[in-house]
C-alpha positions in Angstrom: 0.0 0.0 0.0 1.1 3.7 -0.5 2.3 5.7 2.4 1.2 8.7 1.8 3.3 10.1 4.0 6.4 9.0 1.9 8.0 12.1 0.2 7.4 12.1 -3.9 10.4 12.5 -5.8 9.1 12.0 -9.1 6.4 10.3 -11.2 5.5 6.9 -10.1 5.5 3.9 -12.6 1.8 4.2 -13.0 2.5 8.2 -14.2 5.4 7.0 -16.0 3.1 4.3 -18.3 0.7 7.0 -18.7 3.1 9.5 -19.8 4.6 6.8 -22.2 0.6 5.5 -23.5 -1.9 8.5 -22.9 -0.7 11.1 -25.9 -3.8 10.3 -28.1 -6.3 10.4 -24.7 -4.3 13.7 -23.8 -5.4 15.2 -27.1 -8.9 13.8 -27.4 -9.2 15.8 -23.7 -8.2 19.2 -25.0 -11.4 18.7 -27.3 -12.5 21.7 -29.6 -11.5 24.1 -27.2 -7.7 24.0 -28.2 -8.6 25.6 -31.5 -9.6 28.6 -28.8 -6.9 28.7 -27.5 -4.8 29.1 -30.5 -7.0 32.1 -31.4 -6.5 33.4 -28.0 -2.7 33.6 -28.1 -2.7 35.5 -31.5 -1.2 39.2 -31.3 0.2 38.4 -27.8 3.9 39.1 -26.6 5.1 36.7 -24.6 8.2 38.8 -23.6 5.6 41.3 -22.2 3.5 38.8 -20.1 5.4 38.2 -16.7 8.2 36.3 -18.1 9.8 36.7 -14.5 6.6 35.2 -13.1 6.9 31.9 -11.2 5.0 31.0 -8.2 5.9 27.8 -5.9 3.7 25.0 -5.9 4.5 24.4 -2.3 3.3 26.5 0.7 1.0 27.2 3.4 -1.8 27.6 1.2 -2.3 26.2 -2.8 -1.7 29.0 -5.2 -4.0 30.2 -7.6 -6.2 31.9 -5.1 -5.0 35.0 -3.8 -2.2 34.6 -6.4 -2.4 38.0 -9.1 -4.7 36.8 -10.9 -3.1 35.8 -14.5 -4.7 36.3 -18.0 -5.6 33.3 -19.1 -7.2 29.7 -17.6 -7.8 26.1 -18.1 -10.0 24.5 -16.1 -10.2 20.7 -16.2 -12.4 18.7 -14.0 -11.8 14.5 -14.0 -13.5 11.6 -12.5 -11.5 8.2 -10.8 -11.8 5.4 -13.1 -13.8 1.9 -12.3 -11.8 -0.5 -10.4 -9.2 2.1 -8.6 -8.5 1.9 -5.3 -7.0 4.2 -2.7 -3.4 3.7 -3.7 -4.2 5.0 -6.9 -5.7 7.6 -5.8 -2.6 8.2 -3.6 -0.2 8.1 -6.4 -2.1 10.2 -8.7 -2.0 13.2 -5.9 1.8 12.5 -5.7 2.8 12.5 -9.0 0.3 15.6 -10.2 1.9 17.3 -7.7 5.3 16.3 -8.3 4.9 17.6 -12.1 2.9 20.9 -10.9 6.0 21.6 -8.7 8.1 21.8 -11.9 6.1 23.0 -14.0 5.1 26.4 -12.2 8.7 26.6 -12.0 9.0 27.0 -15.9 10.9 23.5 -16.1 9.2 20.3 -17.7 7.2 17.4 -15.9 10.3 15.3 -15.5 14.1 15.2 -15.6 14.4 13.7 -19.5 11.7 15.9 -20.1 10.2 16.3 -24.1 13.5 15.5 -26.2 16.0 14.0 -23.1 14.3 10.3 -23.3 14.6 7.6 -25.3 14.4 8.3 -28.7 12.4 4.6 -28.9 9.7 6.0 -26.2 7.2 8.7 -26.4 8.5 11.8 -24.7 7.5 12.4 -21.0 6.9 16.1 -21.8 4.2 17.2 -24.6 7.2 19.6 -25.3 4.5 22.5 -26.8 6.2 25.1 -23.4 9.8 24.9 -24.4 11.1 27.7 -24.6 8.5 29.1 -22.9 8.6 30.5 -19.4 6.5 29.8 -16.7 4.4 32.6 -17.5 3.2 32.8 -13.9 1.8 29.7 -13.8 -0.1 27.8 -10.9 -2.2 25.0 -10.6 -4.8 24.1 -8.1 -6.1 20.7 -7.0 -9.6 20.2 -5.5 -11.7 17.6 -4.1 -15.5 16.6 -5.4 -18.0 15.4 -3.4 -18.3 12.4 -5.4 -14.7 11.3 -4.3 -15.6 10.7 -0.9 -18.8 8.8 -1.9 -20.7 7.9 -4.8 -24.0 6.4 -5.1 -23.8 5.1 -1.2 -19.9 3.4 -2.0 -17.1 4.7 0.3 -14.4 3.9 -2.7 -11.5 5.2 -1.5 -12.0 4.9 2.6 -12.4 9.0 2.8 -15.8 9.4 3.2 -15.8 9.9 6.8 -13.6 12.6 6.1 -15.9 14.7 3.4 -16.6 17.9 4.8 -20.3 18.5 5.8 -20.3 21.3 3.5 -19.1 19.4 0.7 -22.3 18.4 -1.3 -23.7 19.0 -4.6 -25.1 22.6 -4.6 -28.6 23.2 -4.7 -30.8 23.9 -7.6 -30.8 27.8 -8.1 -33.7 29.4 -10.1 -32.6 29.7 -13.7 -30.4 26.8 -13.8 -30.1 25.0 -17.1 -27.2 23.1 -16.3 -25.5 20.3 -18.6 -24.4 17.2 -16.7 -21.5 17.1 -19.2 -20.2 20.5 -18.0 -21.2 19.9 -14.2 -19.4 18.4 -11.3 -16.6 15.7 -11.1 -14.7 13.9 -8.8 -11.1 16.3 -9.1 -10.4 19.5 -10.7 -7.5 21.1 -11.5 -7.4 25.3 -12.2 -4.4 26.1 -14.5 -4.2 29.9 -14.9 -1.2 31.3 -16.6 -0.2 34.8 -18.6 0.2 32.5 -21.6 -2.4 30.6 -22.9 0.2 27.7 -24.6 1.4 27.7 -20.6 -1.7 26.8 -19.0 -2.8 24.1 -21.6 -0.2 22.7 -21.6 -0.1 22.3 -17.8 -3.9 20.3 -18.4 -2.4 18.4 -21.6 0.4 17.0 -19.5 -1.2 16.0 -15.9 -4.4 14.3 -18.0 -1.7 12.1 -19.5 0.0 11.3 -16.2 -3.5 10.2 -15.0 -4.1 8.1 -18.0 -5.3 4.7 -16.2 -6.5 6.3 -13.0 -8.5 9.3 -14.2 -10.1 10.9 -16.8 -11.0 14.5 -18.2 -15.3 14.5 -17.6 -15.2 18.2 -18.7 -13.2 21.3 -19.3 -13.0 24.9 -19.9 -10.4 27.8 -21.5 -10.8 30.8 -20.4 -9.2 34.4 -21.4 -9.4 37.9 -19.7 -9.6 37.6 -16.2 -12.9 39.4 -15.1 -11.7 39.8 -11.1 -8.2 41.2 -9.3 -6.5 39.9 -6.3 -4.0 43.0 -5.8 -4.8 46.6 -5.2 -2.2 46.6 -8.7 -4.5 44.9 -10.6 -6.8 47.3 -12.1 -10.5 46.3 -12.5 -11.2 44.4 -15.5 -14.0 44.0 -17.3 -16.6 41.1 -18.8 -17.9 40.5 -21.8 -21.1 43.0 -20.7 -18.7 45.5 -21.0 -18.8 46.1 -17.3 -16.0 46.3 -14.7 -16.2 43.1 -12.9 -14.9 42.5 -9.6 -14.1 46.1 -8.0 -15.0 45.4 -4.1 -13.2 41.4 -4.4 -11.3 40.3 -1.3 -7.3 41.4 -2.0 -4.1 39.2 -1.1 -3.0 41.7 1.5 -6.5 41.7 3.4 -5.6 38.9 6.1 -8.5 39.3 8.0 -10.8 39.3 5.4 -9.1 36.1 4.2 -9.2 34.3 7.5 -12.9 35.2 8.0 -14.2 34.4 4.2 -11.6 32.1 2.5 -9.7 30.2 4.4 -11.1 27.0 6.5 -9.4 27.7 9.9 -8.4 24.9 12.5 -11.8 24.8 14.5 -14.1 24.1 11.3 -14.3 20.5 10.4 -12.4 18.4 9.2 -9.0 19.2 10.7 -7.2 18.3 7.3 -8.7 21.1 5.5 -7.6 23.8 7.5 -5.7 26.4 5.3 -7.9 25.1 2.5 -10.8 26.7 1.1 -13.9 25.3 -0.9 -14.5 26.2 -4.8 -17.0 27.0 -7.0 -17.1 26.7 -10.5 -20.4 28.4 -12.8 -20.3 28.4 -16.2 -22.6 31.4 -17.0 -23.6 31.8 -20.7 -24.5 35.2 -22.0 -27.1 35.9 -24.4 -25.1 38.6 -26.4 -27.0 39.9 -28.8 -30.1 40.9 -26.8 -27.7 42.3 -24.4 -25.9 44.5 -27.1 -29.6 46.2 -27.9 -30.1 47.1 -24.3 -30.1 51.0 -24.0 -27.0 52.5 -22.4 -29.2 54.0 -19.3 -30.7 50.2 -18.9 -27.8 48.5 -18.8 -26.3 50.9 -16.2 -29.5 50.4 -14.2 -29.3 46.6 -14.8 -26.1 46.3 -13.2 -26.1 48.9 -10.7 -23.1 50.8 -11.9 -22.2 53.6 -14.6 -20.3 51.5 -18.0 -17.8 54.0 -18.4 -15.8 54.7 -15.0 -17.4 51.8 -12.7 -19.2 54.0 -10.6 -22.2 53.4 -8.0 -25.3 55.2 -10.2 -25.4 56.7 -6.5 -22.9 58.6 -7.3 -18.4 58.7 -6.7 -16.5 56.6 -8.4 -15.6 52.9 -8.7 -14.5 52.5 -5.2 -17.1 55.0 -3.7 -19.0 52.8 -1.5 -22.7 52.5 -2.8 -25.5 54.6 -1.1 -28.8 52.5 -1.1 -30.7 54.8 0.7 -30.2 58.1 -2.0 -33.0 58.5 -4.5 -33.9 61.1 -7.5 -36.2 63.8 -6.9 -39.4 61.9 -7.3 -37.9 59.6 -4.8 -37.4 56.9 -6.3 -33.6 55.2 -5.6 -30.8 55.7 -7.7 -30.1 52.1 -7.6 -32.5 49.9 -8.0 -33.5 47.0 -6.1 -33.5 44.5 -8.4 -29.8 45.6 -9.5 -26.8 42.8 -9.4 -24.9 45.3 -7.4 -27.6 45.7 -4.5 -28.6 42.0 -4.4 -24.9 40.8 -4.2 -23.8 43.4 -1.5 -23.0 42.4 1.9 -25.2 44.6 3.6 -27.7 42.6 2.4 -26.2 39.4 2.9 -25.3 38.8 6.5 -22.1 40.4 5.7 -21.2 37.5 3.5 -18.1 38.1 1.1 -16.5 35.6 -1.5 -13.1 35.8 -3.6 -13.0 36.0 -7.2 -11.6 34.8 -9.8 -13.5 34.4 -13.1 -13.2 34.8 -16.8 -14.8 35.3 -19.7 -14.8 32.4 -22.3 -15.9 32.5 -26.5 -16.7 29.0 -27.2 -17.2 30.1 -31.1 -21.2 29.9 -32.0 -23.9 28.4 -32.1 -26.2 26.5 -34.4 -28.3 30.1 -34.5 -25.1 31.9 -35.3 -25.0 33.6 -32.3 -21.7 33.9 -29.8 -21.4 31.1 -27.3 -19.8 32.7 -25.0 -20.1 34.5 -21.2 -18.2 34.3 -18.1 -16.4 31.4 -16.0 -16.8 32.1 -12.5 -15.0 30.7 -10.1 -15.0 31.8 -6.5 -13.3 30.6 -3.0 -14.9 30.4 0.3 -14.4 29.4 3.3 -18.2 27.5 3.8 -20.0 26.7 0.5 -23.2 28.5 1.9 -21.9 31.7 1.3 -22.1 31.0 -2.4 -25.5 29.6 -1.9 -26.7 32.5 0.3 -25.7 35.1 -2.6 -26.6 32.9 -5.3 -30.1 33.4 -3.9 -30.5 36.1 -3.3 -29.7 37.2 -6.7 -32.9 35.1 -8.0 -34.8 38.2 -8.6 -31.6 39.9 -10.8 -32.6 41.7 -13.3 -29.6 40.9 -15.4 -31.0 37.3 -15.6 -33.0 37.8 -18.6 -29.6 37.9 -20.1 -27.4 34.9 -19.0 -28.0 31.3 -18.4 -26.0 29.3 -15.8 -24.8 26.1 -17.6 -22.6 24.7 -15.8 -21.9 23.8 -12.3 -19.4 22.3 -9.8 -18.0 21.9 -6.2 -14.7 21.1 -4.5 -12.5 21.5 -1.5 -9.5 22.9 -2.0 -7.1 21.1 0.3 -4.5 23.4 2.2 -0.7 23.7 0.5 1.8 20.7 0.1 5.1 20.7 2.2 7.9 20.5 -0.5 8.8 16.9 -1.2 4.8 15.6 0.1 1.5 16.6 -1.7 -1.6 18.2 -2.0 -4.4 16.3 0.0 -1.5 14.1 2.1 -3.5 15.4 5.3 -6.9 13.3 4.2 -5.3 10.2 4.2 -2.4 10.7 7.2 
């Protein structure tokens, strides 16, 4: 049996045969989206995009949370195969975090590498990010519910260890959700300042899983629509809107301890530093937005297009003023706006952190965009996503987006270098 306390010091033999065996699986995975992300990286500089950027893999907490956020995502979420058992799932932790640990570092997923092997034996590196540097890459691991139990079957001896929080969401009002872009046992969030980076990340620990897991979904995203760091300015979505102005920031620690990160007295112990994730894919209907008057879109969202600013008045980080009306009294922001409904004042105080993007998933059969915004949030109970997701039922911006795509996980705390991410569930 696996220790999992045993340090990993590179891919195991199962990693290794999937490395050698899963190329044409790894490509299948990428599915139409990779044509995206060619588009994507057209016209960009990749000596301008944080060629000194490298985070560590290893820490006190995973990065890709309160990390800058970077420009560009993939999102991949997998489920265990039939007939694996807890050593597999053991090994596969150990040698995706093995190969994350090298390649946020800008180096490849093993010491031979793309072109160092045999020349009689696929490659253990893709070899698409040489050259390349890390680009500010980080990866993040996270736990489904369905790992710890599905359909009544304890499969890997963790389910008394699933966090009480950690169930399916509920159904929300508006929800048109596709089972093939919903849930999964793992996820990983790859999010990097070069598109070619960040797939490649995905491309490379699917093929290590090959035999133990496999891709049930995933998802590229471009233009992040939040910011982590008072540096970051606001970006915007594909509403044209500034997205994200009041988010929790890196250098907030108490906001972090009270709204992100599990602490030691929530349950289960092993999560503590960790943080629970969740993913909505959020289609917008484009073109009926795009014939919205100005003044109604402004009124929709709460907010002024141009500068970002509270209809109430200021600008983008004047605090919003509920209570101020017009001169017939009626209030400057209305009450079915998204930026009233999601504020904390109406919310118990409840706060999440941010980190979506937008995503152009070419058209549809009706010739319209397929596109809208990845969100992705961190918080340190799941019902604070549910209690804002709720209350924005009577959003007036509904009539223009469709959530179609949903999913859960616990993000476990940061590895100690040489272990890996989630040794604390199975110590």
């Amino acid at each position: 049996m696996t220790d999992p306390s045993e340090a990993s010091e590179g891919v195991s033999r199962r990693g290794l045969l999937g490395l050698a065996l899963g190329a044409g699986a790894a490509g299948i995975a990428l599915g139409a989206g990779a044509g995206a992300a060619a588009g994507v990286a057209v016209g960009r500089s990749r000596e301008r995009e944080g060629a000194a950027s490298a985070y560590a893999f290893f820490g006190e907490h995973q990065a890709g949370i309160t990390t800058p956020v970077q420009q560009h995502l993939h999102f991949a979420s997998f489920d265990m195969m039939a007939r694996t058992d807890r050593d597999d799932l053991i090994s596969l932790l150990q040698d995706w975090s093995y190969a994350a640990s090298r390649m946020t570092q800008g180096l490849e997923v093993s010491a031979t590498g793309a072109v160092l092997g045999s020349p009689q034996a696929p490659p253990d590196d893709t070899g698409e990010a040489l050259g390349l540097p890390a680009a500010g890459l980080t990866i993040t691991i996270g736990f489904g519910p369905t790992l710890f139990e599905l359909d009544g079957t304890d499969r890997y001896g963790i389910a008394a260890q699933r966090p009480d929080g950690l169930r399916k969401l509920p159904a929300f009002l508006g929800d048109d959700l596709d089972p093939g872009a919903s849930n999964g046992d793992l996820c990983i969030q790859a999010c990097a300042d070069d598109p070619q980076v960040a797939v490649h990340a995905i491309r490379n620990l699917s093929r290590i899983a090959f035999g133990r897991a496999t891709i049930r979904w995933s998802q590229l995203g471009f233009g992040r629509t939040s910011k982590t760091t008072a540096a970051q300015a606001t970006p915007r979505n594909l509403f044209g809107f500034k997205d994200g102005t009041a988010n929790i920031l890196s250098d907030d620690a108490a906001a972090l301890d009270e709204y992100v990160w599990a602490a030691a007295s929530d349950s289960p112990a092993w999560l503590a530093g960790g943080s629970y994730l969740v993913a909505r894919k959020i289609g917008m209907i484009i073109e009926s937005w795009d014939r919205v008057r100005l003044a109604e879109q402004d009124a929709i969202i709460g907010r002024d297009k141009g500068e970002g600013a509270p209809l109430s008045g200021g600008d983008e980080f004047t605090e919003p003023d509920f209570a101020r009306t017009d001169a017939a009294g009626t209030p400057l922001i209305s009450a079915t706006s998204h930026v009233r409904l999601a504020h904390p004042e109406f919310n118990g105080g409840i706060r999440i952190l941010r980190r979506g993007y937008n995503f152009v998933d070419g058209n549809t059969d009706l010739g319209r965009l397929d596109a809208g915004l990845f969100f992705l949030s961190y918080q340190r109970s799941p019902e604070q996503f549910v209690t804002l997701q709720r209350a924005l039922s009577t959003d007036t911006m509904n009539e223009y987006i469709r959530h179609i795509g949903s999913g859960i996980w616990a993000i476990p705390p940061g590895a100690i270098a040489g272990s890996f991410v989630g040794a604390g569930l199975f110590a």
